[in-house]
PyMOL Python script that loads the backbone (N, CA, C, O; Angstrom):
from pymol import cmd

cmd.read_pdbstr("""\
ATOM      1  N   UNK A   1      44.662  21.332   9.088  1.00  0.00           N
ATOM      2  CA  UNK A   1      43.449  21.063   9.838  1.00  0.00           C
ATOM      3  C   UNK A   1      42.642  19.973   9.146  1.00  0.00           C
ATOM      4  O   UNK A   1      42.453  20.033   7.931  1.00  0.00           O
ATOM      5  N   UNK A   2      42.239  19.142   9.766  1.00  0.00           N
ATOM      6  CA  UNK A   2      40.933  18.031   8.790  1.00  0.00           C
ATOM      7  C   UNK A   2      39.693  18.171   9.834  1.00  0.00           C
ATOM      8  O   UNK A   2      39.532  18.181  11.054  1.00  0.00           O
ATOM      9  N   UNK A   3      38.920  18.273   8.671  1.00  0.00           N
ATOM     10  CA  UNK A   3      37.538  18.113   8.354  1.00  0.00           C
ATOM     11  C   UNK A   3      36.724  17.477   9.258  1.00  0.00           C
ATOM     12  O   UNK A   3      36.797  16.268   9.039  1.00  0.00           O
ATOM     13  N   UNK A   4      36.163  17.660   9.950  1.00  0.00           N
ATOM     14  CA  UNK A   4      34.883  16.965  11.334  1.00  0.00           C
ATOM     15  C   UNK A   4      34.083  16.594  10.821  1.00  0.00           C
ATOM     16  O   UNK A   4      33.591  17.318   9.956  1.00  0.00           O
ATOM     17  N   UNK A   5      33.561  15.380  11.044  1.00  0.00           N
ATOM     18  CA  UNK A   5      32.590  15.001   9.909  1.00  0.00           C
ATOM     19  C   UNK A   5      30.950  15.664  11.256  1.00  0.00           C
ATOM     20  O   UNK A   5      30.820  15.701  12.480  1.00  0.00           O
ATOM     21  N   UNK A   6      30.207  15.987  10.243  1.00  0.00           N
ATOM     22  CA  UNK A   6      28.690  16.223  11.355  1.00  0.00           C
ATOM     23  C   UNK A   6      27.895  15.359  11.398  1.00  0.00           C
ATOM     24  O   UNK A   6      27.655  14.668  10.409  1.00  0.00           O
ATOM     25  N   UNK A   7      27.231  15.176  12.687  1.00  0.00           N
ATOM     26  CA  UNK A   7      26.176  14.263  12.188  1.00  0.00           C
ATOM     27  C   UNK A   7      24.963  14.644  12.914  1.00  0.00           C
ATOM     28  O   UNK A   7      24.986  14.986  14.096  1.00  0.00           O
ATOM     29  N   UNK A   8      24.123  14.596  12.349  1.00  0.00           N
ATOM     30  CA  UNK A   8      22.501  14.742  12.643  1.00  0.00           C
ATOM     31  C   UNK A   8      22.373  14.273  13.532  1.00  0.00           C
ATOM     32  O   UNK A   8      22.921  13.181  13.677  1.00  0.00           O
ATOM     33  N   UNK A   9      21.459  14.926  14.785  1.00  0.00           N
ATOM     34  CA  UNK A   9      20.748  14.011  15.725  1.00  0.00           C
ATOM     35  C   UNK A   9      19.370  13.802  15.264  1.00  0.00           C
ATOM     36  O   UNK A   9      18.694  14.389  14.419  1.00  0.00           O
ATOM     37  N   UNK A  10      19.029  12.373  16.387  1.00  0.00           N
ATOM     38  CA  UNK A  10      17.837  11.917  15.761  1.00  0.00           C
ATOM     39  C   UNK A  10      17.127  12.221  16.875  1.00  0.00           C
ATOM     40  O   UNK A  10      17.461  12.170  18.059  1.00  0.00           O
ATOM     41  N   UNK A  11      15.536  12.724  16.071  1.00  0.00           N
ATOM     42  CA  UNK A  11      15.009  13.251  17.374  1.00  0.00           C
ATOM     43  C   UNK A  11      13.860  12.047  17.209  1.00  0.00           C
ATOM     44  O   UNK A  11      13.428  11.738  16.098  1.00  0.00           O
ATOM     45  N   UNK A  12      13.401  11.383  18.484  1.00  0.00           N
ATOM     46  CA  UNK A  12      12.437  10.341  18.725  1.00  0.00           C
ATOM     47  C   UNK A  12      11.282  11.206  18.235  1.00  0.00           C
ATOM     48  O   UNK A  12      11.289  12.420  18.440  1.00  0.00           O
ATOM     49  N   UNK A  13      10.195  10.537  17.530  1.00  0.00           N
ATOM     50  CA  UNK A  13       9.046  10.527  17.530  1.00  0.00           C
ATOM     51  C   UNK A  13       7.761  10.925  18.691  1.00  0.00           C
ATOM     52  O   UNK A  13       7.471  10.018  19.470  1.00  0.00           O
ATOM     53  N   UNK A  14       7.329  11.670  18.763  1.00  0.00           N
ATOM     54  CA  UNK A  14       6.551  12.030  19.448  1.00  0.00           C
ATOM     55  C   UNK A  14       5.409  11.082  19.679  1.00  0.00           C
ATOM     56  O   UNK A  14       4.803  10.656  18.696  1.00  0.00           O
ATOM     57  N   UNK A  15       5.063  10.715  20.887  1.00  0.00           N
ATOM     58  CA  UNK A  15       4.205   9.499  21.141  1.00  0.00           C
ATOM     59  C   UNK A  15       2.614   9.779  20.696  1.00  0.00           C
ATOM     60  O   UNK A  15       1.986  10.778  21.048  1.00  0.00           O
ATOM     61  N   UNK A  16       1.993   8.526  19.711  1.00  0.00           N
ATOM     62  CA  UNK A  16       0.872   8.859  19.374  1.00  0.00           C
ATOM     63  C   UNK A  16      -0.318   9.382  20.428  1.00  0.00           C
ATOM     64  O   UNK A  16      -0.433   8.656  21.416  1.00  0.00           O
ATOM     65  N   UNK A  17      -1.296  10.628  20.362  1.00  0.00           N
ATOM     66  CA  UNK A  17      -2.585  10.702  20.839  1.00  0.00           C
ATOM     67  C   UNK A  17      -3.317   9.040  21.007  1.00  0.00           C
ATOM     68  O   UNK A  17      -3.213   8.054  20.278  1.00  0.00           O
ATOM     69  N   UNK A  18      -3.951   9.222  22.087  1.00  0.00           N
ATOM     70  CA  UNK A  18      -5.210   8.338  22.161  1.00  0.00           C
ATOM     71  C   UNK A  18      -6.053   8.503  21.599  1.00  0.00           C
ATOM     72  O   UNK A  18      -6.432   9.611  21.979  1.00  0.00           O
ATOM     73  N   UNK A  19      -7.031   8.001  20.521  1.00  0.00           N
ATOM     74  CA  UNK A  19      -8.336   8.189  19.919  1.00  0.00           C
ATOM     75  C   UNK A  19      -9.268   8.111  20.281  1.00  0.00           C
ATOM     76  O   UNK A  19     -10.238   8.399  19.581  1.00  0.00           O
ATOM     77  N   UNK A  20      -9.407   7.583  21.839  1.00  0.00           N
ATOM     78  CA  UNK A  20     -10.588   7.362  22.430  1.00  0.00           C
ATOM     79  C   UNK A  20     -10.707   9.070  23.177  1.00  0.00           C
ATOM     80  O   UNK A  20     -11.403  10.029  22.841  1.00  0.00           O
ATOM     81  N   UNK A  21      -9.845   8.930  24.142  1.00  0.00           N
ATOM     82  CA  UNK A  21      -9.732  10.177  24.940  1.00  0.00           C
ATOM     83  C   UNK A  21      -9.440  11.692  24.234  1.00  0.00           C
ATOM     84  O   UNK A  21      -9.728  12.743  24.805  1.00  0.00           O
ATOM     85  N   UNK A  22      -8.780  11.611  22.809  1.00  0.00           N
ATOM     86  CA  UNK A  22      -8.043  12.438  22.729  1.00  0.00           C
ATOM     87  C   UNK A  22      -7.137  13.710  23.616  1.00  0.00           C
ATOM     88  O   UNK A  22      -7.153  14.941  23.598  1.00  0.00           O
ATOM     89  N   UNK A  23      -6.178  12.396  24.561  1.00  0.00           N
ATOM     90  CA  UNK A  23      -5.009  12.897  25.300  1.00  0.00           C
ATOM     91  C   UNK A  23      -5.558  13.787  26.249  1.00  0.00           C
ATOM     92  O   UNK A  23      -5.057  14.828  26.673  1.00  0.00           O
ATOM     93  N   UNK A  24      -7.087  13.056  26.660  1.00  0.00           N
ATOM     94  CA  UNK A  24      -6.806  14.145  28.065  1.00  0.00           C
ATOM     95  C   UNK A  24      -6.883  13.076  29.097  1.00  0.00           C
ATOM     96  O   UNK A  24      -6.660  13.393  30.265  1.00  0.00           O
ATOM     97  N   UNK A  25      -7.222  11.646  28.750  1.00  0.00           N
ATOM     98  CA  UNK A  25      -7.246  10.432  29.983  1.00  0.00           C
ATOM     99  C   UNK A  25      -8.230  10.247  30.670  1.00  0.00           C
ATOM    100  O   UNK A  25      -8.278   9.544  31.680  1.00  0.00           O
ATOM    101  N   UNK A  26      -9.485  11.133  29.970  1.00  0.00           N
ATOM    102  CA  UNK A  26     -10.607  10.630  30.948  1.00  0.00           C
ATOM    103  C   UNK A  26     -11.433  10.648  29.336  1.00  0.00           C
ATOM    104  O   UNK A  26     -11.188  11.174  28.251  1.00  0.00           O
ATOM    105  N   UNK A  27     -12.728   9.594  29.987  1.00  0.00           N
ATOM    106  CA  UNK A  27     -13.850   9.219  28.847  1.00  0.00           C
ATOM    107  C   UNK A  27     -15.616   9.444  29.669  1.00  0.00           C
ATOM    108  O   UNK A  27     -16.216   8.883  30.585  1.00  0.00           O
ATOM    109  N   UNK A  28     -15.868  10.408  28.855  1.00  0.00           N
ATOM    110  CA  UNK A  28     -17.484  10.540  30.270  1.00  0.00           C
ATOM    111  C   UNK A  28     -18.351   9.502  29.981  1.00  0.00           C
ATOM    112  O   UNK A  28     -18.255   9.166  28.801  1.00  0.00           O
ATOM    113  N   UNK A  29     -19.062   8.947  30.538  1.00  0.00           N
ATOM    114  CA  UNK A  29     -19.960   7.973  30.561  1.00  0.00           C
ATOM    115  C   UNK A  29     -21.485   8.462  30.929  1.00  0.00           C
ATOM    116  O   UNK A  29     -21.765   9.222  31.856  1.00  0.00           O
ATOM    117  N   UNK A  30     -22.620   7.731  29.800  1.00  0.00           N
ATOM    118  CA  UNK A  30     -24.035   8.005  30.254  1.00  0.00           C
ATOM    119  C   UNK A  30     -24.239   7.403  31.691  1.00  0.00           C
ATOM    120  O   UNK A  30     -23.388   6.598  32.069  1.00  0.00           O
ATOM    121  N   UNK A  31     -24.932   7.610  32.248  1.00  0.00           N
ATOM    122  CA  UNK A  31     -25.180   6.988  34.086  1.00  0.00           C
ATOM    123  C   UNK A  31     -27.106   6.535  33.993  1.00  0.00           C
ATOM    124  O   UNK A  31     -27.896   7.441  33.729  1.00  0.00           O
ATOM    125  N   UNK A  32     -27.313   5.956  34.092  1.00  0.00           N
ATOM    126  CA  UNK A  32     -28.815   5.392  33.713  1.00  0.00           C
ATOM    127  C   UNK A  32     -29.071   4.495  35.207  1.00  0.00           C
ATOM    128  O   UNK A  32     -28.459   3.525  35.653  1.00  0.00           O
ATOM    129  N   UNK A  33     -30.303   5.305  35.781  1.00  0.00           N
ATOM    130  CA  UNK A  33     -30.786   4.618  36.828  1.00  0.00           C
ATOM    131  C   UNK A  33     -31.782   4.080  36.914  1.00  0.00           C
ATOM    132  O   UNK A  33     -32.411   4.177  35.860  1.00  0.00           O
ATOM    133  N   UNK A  34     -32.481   3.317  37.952  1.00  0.00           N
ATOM    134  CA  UNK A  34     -34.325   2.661  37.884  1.00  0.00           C
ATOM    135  C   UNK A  34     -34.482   1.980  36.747  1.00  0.00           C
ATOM    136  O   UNK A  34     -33.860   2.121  35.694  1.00  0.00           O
ATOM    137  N   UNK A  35     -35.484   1.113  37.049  1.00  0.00           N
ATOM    138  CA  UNK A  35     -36.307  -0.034  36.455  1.00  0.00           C
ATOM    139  C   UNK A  35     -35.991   0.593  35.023  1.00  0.00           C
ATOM    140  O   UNK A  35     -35.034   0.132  34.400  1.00  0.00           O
ATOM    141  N   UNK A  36     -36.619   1.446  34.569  1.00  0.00           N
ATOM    142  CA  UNK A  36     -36.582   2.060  33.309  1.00  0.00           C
ATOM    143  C   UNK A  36     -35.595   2.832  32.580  1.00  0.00           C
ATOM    144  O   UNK A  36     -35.726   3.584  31.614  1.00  0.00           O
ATOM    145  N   UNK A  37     -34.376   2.414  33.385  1.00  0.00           N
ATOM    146  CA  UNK A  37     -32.871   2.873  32.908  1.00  0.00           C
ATOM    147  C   UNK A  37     -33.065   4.099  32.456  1.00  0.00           C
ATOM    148  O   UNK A  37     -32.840   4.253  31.256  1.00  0.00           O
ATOM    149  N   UNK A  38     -33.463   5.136  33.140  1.00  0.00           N
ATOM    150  CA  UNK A  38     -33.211   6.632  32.104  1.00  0.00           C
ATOM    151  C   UNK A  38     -31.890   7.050  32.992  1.00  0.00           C
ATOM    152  O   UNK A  38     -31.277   6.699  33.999  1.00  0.00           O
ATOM    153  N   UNK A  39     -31.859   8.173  31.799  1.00  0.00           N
ATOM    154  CA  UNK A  39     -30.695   8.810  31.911  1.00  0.00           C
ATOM    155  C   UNK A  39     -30.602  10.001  33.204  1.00  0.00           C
ATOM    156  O   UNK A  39     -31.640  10.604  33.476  1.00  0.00           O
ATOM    157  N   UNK A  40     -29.553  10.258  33.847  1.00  0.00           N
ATOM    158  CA  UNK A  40     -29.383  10.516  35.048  1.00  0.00           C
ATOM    159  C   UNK A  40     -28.425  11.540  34.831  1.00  0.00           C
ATOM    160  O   UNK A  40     -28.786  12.414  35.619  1.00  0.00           O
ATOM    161  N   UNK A  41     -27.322  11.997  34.178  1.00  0.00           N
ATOM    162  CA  UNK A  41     -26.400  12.281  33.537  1.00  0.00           C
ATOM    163  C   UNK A  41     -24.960  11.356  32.976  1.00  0.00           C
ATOM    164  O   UNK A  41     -24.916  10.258  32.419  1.00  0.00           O
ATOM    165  N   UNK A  42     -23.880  12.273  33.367  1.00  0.00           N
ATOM    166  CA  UNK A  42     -22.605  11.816  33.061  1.00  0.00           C
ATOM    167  C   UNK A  42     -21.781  11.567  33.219  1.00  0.00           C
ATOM    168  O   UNK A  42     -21.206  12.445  32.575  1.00  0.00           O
ATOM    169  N   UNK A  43     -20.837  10.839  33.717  1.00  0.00           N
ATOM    170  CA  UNK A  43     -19.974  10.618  34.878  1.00  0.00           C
ATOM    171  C   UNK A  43     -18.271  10.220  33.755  1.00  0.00           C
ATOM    172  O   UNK A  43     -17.996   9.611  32.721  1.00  0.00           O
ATOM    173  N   UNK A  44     -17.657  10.917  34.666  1.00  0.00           N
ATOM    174  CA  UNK A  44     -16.038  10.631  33.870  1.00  0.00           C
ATOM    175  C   UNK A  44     -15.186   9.613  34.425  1.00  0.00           C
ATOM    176  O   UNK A  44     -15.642   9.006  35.394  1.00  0.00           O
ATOM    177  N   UNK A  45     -14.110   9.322  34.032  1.00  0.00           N
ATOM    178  CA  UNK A  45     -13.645   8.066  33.978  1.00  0.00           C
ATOM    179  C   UNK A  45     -12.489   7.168  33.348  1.00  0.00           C
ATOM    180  O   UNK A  45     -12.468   6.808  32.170  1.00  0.00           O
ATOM    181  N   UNK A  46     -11.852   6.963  33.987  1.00  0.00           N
ATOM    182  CA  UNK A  46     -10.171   6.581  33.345  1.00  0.00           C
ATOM    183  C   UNK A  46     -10.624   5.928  32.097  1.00  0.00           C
ATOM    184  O   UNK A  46     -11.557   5.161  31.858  1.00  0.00           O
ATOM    185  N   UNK A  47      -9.379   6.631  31.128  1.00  0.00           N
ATOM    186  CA  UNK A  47      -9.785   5.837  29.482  1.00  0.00           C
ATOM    187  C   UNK A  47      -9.146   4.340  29.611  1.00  0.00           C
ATOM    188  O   UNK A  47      -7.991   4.266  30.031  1.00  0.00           O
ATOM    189  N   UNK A  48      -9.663   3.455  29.358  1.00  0.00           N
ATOM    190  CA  UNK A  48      -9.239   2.426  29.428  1.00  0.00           C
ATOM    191  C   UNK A  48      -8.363   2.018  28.102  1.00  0.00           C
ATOM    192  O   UNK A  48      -7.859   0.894  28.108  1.00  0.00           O
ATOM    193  N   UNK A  49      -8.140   2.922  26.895  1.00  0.00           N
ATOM    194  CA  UNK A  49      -7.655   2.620  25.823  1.00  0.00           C
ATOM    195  C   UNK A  49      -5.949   2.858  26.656  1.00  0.00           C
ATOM    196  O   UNK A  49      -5.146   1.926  26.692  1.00  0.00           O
ATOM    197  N   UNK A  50      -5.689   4.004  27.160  1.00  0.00           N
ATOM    198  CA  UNK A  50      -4.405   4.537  27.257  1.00  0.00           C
ATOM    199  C   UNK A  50      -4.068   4.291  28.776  1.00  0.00           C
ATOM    200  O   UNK A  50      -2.910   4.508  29.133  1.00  0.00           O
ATOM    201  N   UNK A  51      -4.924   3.886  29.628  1.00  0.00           N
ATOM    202  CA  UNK A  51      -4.833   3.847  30.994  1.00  0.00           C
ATOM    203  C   UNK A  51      -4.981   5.004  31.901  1.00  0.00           C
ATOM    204  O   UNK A  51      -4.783   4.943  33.114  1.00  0.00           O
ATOM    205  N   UNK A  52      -5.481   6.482  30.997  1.00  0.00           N
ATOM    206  CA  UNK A  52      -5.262   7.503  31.774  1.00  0.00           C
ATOM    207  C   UNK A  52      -4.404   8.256  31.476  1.00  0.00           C
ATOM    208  O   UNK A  52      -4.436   9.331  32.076  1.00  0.00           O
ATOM    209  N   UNK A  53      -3.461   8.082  30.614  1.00  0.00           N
ATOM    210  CA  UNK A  53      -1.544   8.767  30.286  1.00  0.00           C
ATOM    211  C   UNK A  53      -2.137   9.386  28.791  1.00  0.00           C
ATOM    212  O   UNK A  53      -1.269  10.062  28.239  1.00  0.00           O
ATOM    213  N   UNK A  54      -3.482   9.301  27.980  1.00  0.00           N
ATOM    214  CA  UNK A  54      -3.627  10.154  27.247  1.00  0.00           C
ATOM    215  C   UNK A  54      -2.678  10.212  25.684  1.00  0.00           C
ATOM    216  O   UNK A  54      -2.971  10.848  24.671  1.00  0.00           O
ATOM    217  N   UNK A  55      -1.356   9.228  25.944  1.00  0.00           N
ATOM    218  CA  UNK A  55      -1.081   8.690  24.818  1.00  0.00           C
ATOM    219  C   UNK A  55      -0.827   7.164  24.372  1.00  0.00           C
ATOM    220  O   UNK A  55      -0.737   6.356  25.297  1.00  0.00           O
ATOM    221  N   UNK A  56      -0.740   6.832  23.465  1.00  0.00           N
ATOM    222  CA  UNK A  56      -0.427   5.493  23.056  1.00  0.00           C
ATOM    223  C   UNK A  56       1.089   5.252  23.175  1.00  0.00           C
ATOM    224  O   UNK A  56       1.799   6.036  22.545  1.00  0.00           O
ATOM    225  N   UNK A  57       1.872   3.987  24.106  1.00  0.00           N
ATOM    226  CA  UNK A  57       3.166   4.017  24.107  1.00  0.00           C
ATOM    227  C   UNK A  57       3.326   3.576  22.471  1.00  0.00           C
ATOM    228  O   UNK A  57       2.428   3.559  21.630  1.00  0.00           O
ATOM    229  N   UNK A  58       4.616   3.261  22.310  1.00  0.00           N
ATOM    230  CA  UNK A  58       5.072   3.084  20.959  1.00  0.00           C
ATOM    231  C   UNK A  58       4.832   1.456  20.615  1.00  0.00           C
ATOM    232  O   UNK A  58       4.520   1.172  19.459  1.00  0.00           O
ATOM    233  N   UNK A  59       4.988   0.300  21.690  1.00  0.00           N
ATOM    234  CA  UNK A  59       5.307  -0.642  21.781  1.00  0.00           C
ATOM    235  C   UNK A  59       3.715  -1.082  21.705  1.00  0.00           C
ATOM    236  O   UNK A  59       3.488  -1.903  22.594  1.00  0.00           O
ATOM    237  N   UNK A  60       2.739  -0.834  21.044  1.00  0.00           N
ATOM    238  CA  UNK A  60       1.443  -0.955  21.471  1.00  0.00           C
ATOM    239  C   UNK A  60       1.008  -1.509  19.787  1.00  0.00           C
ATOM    240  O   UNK A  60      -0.156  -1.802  19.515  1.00  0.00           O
TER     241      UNK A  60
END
""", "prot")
cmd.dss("prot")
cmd.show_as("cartoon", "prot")
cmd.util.cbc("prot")
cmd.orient("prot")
């Protein structure tokens, strides 16, 4: 009988988190209305770091 050689699989890297969003794809925003810009509340909003997908591709 001879010997099988083994070989390891390689497992890809898990794609980095976004730092802006932290991977959930949305970013809330202050909302400020009237002459005197006050605050109004908060409104959410595609992360523009990740596009929404919550991670960073690799190629980035």
């Amino acid at each position: 009988m001879t010997a099988m050689a083994t070989r390891k699989k390689k497992i890809a890297p898990a794609p980095a988190e976004c730092p802006v969003c932290h991977g959930t794809g949305e970013v809330s925003r202050t909302v400020h209305v009237g002459r005197k810009r006050r605050v109004a509340g908060e409104q959410t909003g595609l992360c523009l770091n990740c596009l929404g997908a919550g991670v960073i591709s690799a190629d980035d």
